[in-house]
N, C-alpha and C positions, 0 to 999 in steps of 0.2 A: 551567562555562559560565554566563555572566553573564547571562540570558533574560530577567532581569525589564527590561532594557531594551524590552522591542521593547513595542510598539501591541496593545495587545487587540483580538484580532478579534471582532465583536458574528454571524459566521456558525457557530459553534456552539451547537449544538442540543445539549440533555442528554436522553438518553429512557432515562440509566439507574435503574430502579427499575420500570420498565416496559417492560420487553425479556420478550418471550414467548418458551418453548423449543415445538418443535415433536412434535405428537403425531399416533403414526400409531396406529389401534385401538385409540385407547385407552390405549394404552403409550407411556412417551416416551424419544425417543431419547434414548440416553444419550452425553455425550460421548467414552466408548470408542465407540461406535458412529459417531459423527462422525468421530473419528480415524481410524477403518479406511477409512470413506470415501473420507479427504482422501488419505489414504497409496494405496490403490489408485488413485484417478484419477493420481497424481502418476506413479506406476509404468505405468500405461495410457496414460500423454500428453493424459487425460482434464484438462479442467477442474472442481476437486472445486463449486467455484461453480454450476458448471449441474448435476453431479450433484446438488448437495443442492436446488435449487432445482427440480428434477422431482421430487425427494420431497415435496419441501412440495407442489409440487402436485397431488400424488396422497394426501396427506395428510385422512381424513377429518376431523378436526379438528386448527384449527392455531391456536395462539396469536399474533391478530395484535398487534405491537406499536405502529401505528398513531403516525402523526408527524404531527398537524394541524397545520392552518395555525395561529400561536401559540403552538406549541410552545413552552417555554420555555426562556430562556435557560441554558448551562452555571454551575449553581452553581459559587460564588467557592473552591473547594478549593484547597487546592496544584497536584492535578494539572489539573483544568480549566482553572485559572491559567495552567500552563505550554504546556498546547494552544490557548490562546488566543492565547498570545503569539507560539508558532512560526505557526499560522495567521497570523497578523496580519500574521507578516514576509513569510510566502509570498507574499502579498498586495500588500504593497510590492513588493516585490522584480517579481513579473512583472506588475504594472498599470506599472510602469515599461519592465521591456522589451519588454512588446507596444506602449506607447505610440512606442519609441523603432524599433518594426520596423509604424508606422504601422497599429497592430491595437489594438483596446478586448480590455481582457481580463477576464471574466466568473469575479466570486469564485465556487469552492465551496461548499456546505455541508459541516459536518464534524458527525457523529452520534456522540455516543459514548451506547453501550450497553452491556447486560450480559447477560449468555446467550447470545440470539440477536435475531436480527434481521430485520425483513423490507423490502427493498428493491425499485427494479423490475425488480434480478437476480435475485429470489428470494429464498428462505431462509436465512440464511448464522449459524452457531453461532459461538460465539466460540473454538472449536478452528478455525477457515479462515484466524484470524489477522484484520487489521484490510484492509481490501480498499477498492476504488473502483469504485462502480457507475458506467458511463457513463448509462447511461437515466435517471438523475434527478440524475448531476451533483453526488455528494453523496461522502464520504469515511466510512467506516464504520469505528469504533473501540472496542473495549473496552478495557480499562485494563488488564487484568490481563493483559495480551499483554507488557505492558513488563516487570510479573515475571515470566513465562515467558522473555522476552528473555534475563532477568538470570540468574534460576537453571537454566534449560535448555539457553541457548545460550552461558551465559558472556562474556556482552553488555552488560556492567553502563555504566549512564548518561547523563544527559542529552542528551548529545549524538547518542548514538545512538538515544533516543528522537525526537528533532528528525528523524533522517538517515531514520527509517522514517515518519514524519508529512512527510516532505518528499518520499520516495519515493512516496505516495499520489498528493499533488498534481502530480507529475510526471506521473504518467496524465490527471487533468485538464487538463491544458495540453496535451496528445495529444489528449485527445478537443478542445479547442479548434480544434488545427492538421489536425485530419482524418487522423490518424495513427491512432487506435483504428476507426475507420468502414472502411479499407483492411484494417486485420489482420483485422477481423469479415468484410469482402466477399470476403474469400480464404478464410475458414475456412466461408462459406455456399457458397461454388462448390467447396467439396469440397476445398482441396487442404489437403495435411498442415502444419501449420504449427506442431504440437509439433518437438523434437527440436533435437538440438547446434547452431546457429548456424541454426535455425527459425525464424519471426514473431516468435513467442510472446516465445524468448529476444532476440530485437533489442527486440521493445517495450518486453521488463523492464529491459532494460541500459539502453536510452537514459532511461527512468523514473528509474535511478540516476546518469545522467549528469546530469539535468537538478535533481536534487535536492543536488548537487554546484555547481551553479552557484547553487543559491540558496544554500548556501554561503558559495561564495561573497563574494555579495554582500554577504550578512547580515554577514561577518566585516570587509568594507568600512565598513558602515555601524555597526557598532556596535563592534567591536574585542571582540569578547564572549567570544573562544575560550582556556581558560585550558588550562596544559600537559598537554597525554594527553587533551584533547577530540579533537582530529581522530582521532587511534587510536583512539576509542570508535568515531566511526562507519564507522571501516573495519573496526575488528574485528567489527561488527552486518554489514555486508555479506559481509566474510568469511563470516561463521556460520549463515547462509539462502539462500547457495550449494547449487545443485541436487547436487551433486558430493557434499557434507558431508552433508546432509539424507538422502540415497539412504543412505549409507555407514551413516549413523546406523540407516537405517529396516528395512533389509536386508543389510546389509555387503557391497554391492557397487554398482558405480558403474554407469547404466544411459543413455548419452548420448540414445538415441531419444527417454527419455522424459521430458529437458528440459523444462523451461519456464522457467526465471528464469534461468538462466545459472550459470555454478561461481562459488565463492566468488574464485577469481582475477580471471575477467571482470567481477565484480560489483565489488570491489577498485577496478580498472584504470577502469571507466567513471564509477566515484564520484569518485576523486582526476581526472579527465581534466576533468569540469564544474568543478569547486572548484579545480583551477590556472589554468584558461584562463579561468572565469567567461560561457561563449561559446555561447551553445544551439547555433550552426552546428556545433559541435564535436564534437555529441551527436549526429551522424544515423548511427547504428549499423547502418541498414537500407544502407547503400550502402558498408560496409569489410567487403574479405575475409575480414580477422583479427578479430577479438572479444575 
């Protein structure tokens, strides 16, 4: 993938070196303990995000990692490099089509961090993966998610770094279009909204559809995809598939307690935005089939 094309985005914020882990009595949790977490809520149809995020607040002391105004800019690495530049295209890509569907469209921030994090989701470790806070509108990322990608999911590459940095801001353009506001007012009036072809899993898929369209476009505007990139990010969607993840975590498959979708769904709705290029394309909330 040829990325050093695109536009550096100046909304990335670096807070890593200064990312606090979170201590309860004293002791701190440790990533095993995080993991058991994420993996129960997943299996519970729980959100492991608000779990961990009631811990921290029940947390007698907690390492805040604090993002002032002036934060400073993502040092010039290679990898900041490269999240600046898929940011940047994100950016392109939808201040164009919300211009072109008569809507202004409001960059993100993108956080990269290290350990953990505190957001106005709460507390979130860098075992929860890289996540997107609606409440402050911000993208949350650690770096070392992409070698986990690599060696744990066998998700090796650029591209499919791009396709999970792009999946992110697909949530942001939902909290735009008042898509995140609906799934949260159903999950406050009580109803179930984990489970097989549930909210949860239409938010995630159309997140992957519309990260597919930026895609897309990007591959319009820059011709940047060089051979066995599109396979990187299908096989990254493939491999964070609720289906695979379950199988992995317990060897056995648990539909109720969806949330992201199977790796075929996820698959189907990535390649569905990246051929048609089309957000109308992507409204997963209104098709039978998934």
């Amino acid at each position: 993938m040829r990325w050093r094309k695109a536009r550096r985005s100046d909304n990335v914020v670096d807070a890593r070196g200064r990312s606090g882990g979170m201590r309860m009595g004293g002791k701190g949790l440790s990533l095993g303990g995080v993991a058991v977490i994420v993996i129960v809520g997943l299996l519970m149809g729980q959100d492991p995000l608000q779990i961990l995020g009631q811990i921290a607040g029940q947390a007698t002391q907690t390492s805040q990692v604090g993002l002032p105004q002036g934060a400073p800019p993502a040092a010039n690495d290679e990898h900041s490099e490269f999240v600046r530049a898929i940011l940047g295209d994100t950016e392109d890509t939808w201040r164009e089509l919300f211009q072109s569907a008569g809507q202004q469209y409001r960059d993100p921030k993108l956080v990269l961090f290290s350990g953990g994090v505190n957001s106005a989701c709460g507390f979130a470790n860098s075992a929860v993966g890289p996540f997107y806070c609606p409440g402050d509108q911000r993208v949350y990322l650690d770096l070392t998610f992409f070698r986990e990608l690599e060696q744990r999911f066998a998700a090796a590459g650029d591209f499919a770094q791009a396709y999970v940095i792009a999946h992110e801001v697909g949530h942001h353009v939902q909290t735009l279009l008042g898509v995140s506001a609906r799934v949260n007012a159903a999950r406050q009036r009580g109803e179930r909204v984990e489970g097989d072809g549930g909210l949860l899993v239409r938010q995630e898929l159309q997140a992957d559809c519309l990260a597919g369209v930026w895609a897309h476009h990007a591959q319009r505007r820059h011709a940047w995809l060089e051979e066995g990139d599109l396979e990187e990010a299908l096989n990254a969607a493939s491999a964070i598939g609720d289906d695979r993840l379950q199988k992995q975590a317990r060897g056995q498959v648990v539909p109720d307690a969806f949330t992201h979708g199977t790796s075929a769904q996820r698959v189907r709705w990535f390649r569905m935005g990246f051929d048609s290029g089309q957000p109308g394309r992507c409204d997963t909330f209104k098709v039978a089939r998934l």
